[in-house]
C-alpha positions in Angstrom: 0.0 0.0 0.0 1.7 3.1 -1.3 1.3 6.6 -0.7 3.0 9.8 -2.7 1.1 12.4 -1.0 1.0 14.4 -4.5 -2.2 15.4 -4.0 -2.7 19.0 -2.8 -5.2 19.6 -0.3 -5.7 18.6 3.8 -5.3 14.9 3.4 -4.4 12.4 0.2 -3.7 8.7 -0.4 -6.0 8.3 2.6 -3.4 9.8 4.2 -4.3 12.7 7.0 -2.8 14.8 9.5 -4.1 14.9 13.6 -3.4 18.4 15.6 -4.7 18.6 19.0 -5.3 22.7 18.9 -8.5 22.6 20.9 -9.3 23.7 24.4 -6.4 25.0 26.2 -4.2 28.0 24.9 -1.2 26.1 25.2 -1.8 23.2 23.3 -0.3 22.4 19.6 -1.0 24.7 16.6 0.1 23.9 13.2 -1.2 24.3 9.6 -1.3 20.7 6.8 -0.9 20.8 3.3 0.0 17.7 0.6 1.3 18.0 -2.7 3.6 20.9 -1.2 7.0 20.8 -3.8 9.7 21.6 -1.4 8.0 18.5 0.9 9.0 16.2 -2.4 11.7 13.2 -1.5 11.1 12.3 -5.2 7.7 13.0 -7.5 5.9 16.3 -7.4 5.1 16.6 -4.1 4.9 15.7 -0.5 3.4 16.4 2.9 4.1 19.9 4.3 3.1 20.4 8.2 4.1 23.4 10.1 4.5 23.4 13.6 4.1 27.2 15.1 3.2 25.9 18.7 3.9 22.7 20.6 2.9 21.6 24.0 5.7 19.2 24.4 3.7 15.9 23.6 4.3 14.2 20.6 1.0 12.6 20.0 -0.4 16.2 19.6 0.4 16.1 16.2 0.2 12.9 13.9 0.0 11.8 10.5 -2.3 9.0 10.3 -2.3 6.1 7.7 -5.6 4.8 5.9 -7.3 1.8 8.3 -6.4 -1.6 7.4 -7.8 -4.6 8.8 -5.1 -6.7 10.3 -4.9 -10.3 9.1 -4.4 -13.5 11.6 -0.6 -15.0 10.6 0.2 -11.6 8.5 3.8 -9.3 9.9 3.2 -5.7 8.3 6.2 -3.0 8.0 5.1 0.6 7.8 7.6 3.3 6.4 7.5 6.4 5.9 10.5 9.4 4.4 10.7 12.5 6.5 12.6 15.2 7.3 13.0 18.9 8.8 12.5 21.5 6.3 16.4 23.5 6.8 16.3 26.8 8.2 17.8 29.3 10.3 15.4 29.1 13.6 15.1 25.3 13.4 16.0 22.8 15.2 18.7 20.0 13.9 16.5 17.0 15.2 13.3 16.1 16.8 12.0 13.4 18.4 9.3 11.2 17.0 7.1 8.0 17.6 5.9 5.4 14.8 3.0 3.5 16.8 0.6 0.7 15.4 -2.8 1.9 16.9 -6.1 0.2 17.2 -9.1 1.9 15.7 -11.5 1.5 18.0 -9.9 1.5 21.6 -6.6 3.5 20.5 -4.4 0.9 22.4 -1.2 0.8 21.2 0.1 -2.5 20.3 3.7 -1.6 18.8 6.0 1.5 18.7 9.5 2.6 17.9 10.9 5.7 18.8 13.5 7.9 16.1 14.7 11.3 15.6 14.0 13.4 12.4 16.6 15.7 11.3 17.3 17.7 8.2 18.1 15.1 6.2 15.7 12.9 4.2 15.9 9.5 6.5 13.3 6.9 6.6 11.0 6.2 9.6 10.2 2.7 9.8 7.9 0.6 12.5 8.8 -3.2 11.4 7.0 -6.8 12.2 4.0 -5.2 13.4 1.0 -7.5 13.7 -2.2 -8.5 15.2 -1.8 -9.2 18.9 -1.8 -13.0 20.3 -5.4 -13.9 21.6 -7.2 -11.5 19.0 -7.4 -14.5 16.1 -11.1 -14.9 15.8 -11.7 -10.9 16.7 -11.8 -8.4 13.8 -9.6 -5.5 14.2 -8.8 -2.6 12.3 -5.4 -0.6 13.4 -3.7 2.4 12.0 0.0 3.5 12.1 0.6 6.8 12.9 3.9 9.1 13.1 3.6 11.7 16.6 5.7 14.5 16.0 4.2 16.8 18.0 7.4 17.5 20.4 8.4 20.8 19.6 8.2 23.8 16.8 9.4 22.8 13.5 8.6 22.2 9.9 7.9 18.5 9.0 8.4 17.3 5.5 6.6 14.1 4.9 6.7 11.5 1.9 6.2 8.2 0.1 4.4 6.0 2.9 4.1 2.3 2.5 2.5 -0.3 4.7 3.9 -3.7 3.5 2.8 -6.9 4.9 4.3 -9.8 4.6 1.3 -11.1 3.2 -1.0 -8.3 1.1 -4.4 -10.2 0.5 -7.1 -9.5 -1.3 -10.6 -11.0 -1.7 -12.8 -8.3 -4.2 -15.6 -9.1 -2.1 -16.6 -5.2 -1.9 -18.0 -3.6 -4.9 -17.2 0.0 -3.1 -13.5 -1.2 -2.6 -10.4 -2.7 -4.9 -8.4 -3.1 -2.1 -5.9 -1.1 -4.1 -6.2 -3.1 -7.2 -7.0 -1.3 -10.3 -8.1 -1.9 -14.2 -6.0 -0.1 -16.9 -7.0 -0.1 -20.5 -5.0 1.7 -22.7 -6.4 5.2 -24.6 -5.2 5.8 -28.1 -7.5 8.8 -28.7 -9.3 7.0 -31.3 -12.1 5.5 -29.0 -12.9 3.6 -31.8 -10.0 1.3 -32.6 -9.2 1.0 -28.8 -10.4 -1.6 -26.6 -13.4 -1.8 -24.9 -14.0 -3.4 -21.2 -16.2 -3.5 -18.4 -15.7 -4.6 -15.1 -16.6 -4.9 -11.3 -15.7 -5.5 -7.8 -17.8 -7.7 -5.7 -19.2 -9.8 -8.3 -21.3 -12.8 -6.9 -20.4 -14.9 -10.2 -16.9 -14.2 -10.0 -16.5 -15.6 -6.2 -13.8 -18.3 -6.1 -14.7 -18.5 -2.3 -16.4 -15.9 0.2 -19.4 -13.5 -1.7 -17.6 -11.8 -4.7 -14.7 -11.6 -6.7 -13.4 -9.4 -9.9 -15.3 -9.8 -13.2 -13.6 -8.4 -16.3 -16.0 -8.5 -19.6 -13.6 -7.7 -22.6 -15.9 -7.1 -25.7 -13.3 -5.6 -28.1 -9.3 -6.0 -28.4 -6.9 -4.5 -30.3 -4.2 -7.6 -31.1 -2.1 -6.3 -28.1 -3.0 -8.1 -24.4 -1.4 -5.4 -22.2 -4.0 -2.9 -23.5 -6.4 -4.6 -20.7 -4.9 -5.0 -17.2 -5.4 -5.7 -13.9 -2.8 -4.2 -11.7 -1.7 -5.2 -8.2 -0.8 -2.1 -5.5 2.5 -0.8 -6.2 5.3 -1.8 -3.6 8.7 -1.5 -3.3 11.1 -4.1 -3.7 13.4 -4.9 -1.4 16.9 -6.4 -1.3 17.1 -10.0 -0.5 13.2 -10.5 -0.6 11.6 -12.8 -3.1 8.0 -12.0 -4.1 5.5 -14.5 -5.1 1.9 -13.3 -6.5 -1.0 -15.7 -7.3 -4.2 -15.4 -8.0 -7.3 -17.5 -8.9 -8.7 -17.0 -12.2 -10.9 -18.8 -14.6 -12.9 -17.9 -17.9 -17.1 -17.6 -17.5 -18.7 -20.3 -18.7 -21.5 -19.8 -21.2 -22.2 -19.8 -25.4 -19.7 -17.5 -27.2 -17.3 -17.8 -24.9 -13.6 -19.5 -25.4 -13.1 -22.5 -23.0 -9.5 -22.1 -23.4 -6.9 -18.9 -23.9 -3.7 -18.0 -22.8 -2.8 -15.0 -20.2 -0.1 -13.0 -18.8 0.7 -12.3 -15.5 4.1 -10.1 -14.7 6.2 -7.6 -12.4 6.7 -4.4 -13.9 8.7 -1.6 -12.9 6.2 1.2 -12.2 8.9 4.0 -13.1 10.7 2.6 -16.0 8.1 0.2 -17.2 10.8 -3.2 -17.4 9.3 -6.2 -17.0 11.3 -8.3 -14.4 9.8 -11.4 -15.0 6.5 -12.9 -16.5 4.7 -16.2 -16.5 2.2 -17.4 -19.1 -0.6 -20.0 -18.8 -3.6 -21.5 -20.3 -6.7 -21.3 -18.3 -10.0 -22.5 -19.1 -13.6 -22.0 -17.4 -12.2 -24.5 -14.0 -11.0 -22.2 -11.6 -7.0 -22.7 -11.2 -4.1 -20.0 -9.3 -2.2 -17.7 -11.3 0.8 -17.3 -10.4 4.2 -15.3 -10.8 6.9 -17.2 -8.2 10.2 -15.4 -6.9 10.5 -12.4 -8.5 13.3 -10.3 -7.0 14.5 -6.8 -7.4 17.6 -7.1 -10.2 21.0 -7.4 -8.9 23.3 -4.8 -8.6 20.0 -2.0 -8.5 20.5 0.8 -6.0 18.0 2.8 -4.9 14.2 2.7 -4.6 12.7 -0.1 -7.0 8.7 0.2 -7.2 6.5 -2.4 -8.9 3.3 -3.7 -9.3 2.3 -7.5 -10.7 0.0 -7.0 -13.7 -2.3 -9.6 -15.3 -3.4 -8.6 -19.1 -6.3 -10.1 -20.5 -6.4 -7.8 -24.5 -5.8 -10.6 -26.5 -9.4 -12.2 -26.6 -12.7 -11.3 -26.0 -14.0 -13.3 -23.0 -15.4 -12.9 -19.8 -12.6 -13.1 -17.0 -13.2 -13.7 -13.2 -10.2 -13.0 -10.6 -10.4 -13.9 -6.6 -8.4 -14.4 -3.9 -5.3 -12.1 -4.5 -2.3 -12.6 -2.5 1.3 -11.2 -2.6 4.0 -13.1 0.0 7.7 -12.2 0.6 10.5 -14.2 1.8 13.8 -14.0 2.8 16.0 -15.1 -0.3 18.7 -17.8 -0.1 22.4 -16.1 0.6 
């Protein structure tokens, strides 16, 4: 689950920002913007938050992640880049707090402290899950970053939250789980292809009450013209990355019992495909899958990528479920 905080406004990404400038004269005062340039550790923008009074507690001020629901068995990592803006008048560091929160209660079930300073650094709360004795409960959590400590300008970007495991089910037609369909615009609406689709579709449930159904009524020759695209995430050294996915064709008259689709990692920046897997499928449900893929040797820096299936090259009726990304530790 990634976030580039581009967006200019009070919140973005699902992303917002918590100041505790109620009640008492003394407490915090601040002022929130995303998509603020000079906030940018890469991309057009980042999170801007001004501090211009501070009572001394740093969970006056937080930037809060979306809610996720934590999964039974699942380890999550959240990070986050950050900095102080440099200035005369400001200080060299300040302290902050990365806590895993509940929703509903606010109990805290994990936290790290670090110091921000005026150079780009990333905050990072690791191997945060859902406490022991909660299995069978359902509970929804948020990270959040209190920086609240003391008068400064806070320069926020490019939050992840990467689990271990990164699961989805489609059962929601009002939610992808970050999943999204790309088809490909030539301008000429005409010649390009054509596709409908939706989330939480009864018929398309592998298991549980609704998957991804993909109706492609016209192609153009080329199968990554139609594309369903996994969350982008960032690749990490000495992880591999497996992604599967269940995935048949509908059954019915007019429609192929048999054709041939791609599933691959792409680089979301450079657009390289890392690796790729192609297989038949046919109207019996069967897994997808794309097996240890692996940020390339010898590449520095920041890789981001998302696993793409494409689905162009005929027209057919296409259900999805069950979509699940895993990491391991590689093999020295």
């Amino acid at each position: 689950m990634y976030a580039g905080f581009e967006t200019f406004g009070l919140s973005s990404d699902s992303y917002s920002v918590w100041i505790n400038g109620s009640g008492s004269p003394a407490n915090t005062k601040g002022t929130v913007s995303f998509g603020t340039a000079a906030a940018a550790f890469s991309g057009a923008g980042g999170l801007s938050v001004v501090l211009t009074r501070a009572a001394g507690v740093d969970w006056h001020a937080q930037l809060v992640s979306p809610r996720l629901k934590l999964l039974t068995g699942s380890i999550y990592t959240f990070c986050v880049w950050a900095r102080l803006k440099p200035r005369p008048g400001q200080d060299t560091s300040a302290q902050a707090t990365v806590a895993l929160y509940d929703s509903s209660t606010s109990v805290v079930y994990t936290w790290h402290k670090a110091n921000i300073t005026a150079t780009w650094q990333q905050l990072c709360l690791p191997r945060a899950a859902k406490p022991e004795g909660q299995a069978g409960k359902t509970t929804w959590a948020e990270f959040k970053v209190n920086f609240g400590t003391a008068v400064n300008t806070f320069y926020f970007d490019h939050a992840t939250i990467r689990p271990d495991i990164m699961s989805a089910n489609f059962e929601s037609s009002s939610s992808s789980e970050g999943y999204r369909v790309y088809v490909r615009s030539s301008g000429n609406a005409s010649a390009d292809a054509q596709v409908s689709y939706a989330f939480g579709a009864r018929e398309a449930a592998y298991s549980g009450g609704g998957g991804f159904t993909a109706t492609v009524t016209r192609v153009t020759g080329i199968d990554w013209h139609v594309q369903l695209m996994s969350p982008r995430l960032e690749l990490l050294t000495g992880k591999l990355y497996t992604f599967c996915i269940w995935v048949r064709l509908a059954p019915g008259p007019g429609q192929d019992t048999s054709t041939r689709i791609t599933a691959y990692l792409q680089d979301s920046t450079i657009q390289t495909v890392y690796v790729r897997h192609l297989q038949n499928i046919t109207i019996t449900w069967q897994q997808l899958c794309v097996p240890h893929a692996a940020k390339p040797k010898g590449q520095g820096g920041v890789t981001w990528v998302e696993f793409k299936v494409v689905m162009g090259a005929a027209v057919n009726t296409y259900h999805f479920d069950q979509a699940v990304i895993t990491a391991e530790e590689a093999l020295p």
